[in-house]
C-alpha positions in Angstrom: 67.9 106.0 116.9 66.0 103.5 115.4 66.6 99.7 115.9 65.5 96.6 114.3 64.9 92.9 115.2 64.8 90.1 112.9 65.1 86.7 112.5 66.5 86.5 109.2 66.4 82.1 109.0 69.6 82.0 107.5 71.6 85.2 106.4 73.6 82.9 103.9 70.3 82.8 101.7 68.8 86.5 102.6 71.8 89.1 101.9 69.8 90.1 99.4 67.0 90.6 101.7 68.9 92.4 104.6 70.4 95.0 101.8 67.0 95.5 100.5 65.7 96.5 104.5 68.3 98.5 105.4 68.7 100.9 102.3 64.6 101.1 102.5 64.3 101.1 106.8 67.7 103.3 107.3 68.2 101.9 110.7 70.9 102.3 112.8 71.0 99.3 114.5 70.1 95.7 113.6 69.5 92.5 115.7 69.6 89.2 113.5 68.5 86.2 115.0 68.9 83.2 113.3 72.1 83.2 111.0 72.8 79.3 110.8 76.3 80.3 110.7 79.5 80.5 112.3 81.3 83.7 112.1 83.9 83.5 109.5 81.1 82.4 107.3 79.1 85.9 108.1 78.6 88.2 104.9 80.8 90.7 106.7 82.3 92.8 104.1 78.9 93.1 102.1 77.2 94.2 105.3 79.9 96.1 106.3 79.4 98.0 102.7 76.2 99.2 103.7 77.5 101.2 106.5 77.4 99.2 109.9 79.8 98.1 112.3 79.4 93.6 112.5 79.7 91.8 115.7 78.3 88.3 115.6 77.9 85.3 118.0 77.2 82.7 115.3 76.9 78.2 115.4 77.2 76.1 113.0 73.5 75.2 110.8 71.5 76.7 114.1 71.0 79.6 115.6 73.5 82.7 115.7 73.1 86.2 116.4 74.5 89.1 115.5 74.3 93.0 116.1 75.0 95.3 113.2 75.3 99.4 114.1 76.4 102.6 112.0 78.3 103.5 115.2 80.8 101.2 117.1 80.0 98.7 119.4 81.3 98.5 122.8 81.1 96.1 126.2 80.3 93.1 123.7 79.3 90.1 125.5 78.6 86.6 123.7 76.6 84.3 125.4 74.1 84.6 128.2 75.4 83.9 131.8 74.1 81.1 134.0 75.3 78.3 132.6 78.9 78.1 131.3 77.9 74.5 129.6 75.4 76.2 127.4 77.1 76.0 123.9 73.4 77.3 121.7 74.2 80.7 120.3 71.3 82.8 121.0 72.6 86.2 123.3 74.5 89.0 122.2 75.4 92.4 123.7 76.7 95.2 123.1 76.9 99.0 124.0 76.6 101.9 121.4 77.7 105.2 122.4 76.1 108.5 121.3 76.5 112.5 121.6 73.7 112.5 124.5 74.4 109.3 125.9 75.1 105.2 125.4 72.5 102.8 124.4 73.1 99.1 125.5 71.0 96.9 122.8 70.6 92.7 123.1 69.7 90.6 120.3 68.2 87.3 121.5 66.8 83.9 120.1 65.4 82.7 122.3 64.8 78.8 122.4 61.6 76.9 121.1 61.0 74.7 123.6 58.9 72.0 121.2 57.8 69.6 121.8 56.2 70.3 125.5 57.1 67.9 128.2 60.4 67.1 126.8 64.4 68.4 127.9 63.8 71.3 124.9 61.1 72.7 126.6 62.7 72.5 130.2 65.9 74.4 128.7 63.3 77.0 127.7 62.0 77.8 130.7 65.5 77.8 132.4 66.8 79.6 129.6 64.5 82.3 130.7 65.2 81.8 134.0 68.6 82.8 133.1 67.7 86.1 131.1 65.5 86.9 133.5 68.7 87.1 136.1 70.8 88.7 133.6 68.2 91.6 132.2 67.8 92.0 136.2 71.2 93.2 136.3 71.3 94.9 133.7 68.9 97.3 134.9 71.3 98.4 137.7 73.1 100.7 135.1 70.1 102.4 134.9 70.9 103.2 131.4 68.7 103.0 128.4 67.9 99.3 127.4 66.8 97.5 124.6 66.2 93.8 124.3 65.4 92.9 121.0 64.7 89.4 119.1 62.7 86.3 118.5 61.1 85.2 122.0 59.4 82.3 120.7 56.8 83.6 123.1 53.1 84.2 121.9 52.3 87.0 124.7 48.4 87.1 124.9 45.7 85.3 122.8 45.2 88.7 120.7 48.5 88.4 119.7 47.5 85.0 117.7 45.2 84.9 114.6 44.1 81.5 115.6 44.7 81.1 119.3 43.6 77.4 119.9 45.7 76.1 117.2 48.8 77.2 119.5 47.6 75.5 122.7 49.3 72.6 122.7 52.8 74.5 121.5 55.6 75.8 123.4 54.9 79.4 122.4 51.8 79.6 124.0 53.0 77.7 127.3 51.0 79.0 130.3 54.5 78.7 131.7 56.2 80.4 128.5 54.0 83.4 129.1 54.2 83.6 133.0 58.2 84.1 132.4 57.7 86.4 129.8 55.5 88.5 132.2 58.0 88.1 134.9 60.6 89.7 132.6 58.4 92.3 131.9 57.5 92.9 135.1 61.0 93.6 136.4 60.3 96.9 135.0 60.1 96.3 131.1 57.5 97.6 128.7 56.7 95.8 125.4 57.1 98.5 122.6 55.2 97.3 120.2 51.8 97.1 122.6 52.8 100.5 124.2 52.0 102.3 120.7 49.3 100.0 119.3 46.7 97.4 120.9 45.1 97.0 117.6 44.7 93.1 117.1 46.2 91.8 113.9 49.7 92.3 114.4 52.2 89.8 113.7 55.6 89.1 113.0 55.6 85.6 112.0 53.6 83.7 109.7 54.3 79.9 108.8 55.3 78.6 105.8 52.9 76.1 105.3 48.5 76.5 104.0 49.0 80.3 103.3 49.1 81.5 106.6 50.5 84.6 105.3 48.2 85.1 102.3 44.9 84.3 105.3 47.2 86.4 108.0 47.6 83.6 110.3 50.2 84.8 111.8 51.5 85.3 115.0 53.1 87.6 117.1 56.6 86.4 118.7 59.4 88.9 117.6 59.7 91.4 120.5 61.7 94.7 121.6 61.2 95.2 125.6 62.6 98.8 127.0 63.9 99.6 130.4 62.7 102.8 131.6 65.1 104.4 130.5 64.5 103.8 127.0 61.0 103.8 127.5 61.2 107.6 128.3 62.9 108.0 124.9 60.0 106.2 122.5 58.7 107.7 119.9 57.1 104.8 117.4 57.0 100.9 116.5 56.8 99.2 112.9 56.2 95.9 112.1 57.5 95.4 108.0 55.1 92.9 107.2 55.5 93.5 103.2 58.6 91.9 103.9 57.1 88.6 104.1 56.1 88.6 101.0 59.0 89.1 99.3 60.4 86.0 96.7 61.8 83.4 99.2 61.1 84.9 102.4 62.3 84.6 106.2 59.0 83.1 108.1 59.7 86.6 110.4 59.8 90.1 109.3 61.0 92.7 111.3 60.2 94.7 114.1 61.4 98.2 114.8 61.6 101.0 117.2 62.6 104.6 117.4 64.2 106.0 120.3 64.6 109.9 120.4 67.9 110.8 121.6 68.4 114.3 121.6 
């Protein structure tokens, strides 16, 4: 099974874009982050076209996720727990069977958290706080896992063309990253690092001085496994030629494949 993550910045302007990936990827499962739109307003039937089932979570002009699979998708669940006031799209669940087993696959956005010392970057942290919780009890099915998306988390300096430039950002929080370890630590492993610690691998590059043409980019799009999934691995890709396509996403995405036979 392979499964994507991408943060799309607005699926209104990039159909074009996601028809181009999948036809040229040929994955069977996709994780959109950012689709600045509600739900009615999702390309359905076009995506639907291309072969995938659609379940979406999506908000007016921010955020939105949704999960697109060429099987069904079962045990959906819109939201993340913790805090029923929470109205931000960002978490979306879902549970897609197969002839050897089910996979349960996330696609999360998760919150910025600029500027530092501010309520956006104390939701955040309790954000993560909150996925933290939920991924812990998620883990008590003991079935294969994958929690895929934009973390908005740099994870190490390597994983920065230009570390000091992201000191003062929320990304590079020394409280951003201790909650990201403590999610990994519950028993996750980052996929991308598990197949390759080369540095110069990113999935984000800003729009502004050419960061992509001078790979400044960084690395914040992540898929973390459960154990369970981990024992099924078999690659990582990042699609950076996707950034340079005409009118561009900031992200490109990240994919895994899982062998389930």
């Amino acid at each position: 099974m392979r499964i994507a993550t991408w943060n799309v910045n607005s699926i209104k302007q990039r159909p074009e874009h996601l028809a181009t990936f999948v036809k040229s990827a040929d994955p069977d499962v996709v994780c959109l982050q950012e689709l600045k739109c509600v739900d009615e307003a999702f390309p359905r039937a076009e995506v639907e076209a291309l072969g995938y089932n659609v379940v979406t979570h999506g908000q007016k002009a921010y955020n939105g996720v949704a999960i697109l699979s060429k099987r069904p998708l079962e045990d959906v669940r819109r939201g993340l727990p913790g805090d029923e006031s929470d109205e931000q799209a960002r978490y979306l669940e879902g549970v897609i069977s197969t002839s050897t087993g089910a996979v349960r696959v996330a696609s999360i956005y998760l919150p910025n958290g600029n500027p530092i010392g501010t309520p956006k970057f104390d939701y955040k942290l309790a954000w993560m706080d909150r996925l933290r919780a939920h991924a812990r009890s998620l883990l008590a099915l003991e079935e294969p896992l994958v929690l895929c998306g934009d973390y908005n988390v740099i994870p190490e300096p390597e994983d920065a063309n230009d570390p000091a430039a992201w000191t003062n950002d929320a990304l590079f929080q020394p409280e951003s990253r201790a909650k990201f370890r403590e999610l990994l630590n519950l028993g996750f492993i980052d996929a991308v690092r598990a197949c390759n610690d080369q540095p110069g691998l990113y999935s984000f590059w800003d729009y502004q001085a050419g960061a992509f043409q001078r790979n400044n980019g960084i690395r914040i799009d992540h898929l973390l496994l459960s154990a369970q999934a981990q024992d099924r691995l078999r690659t990582t890709s990042i699609r950076k030629e996707v950034r340079g396509w005409d009118k561009p996403s900031d992200h490109v995405p990240v994919m895994v494949d899982l062998d389930l036979d």
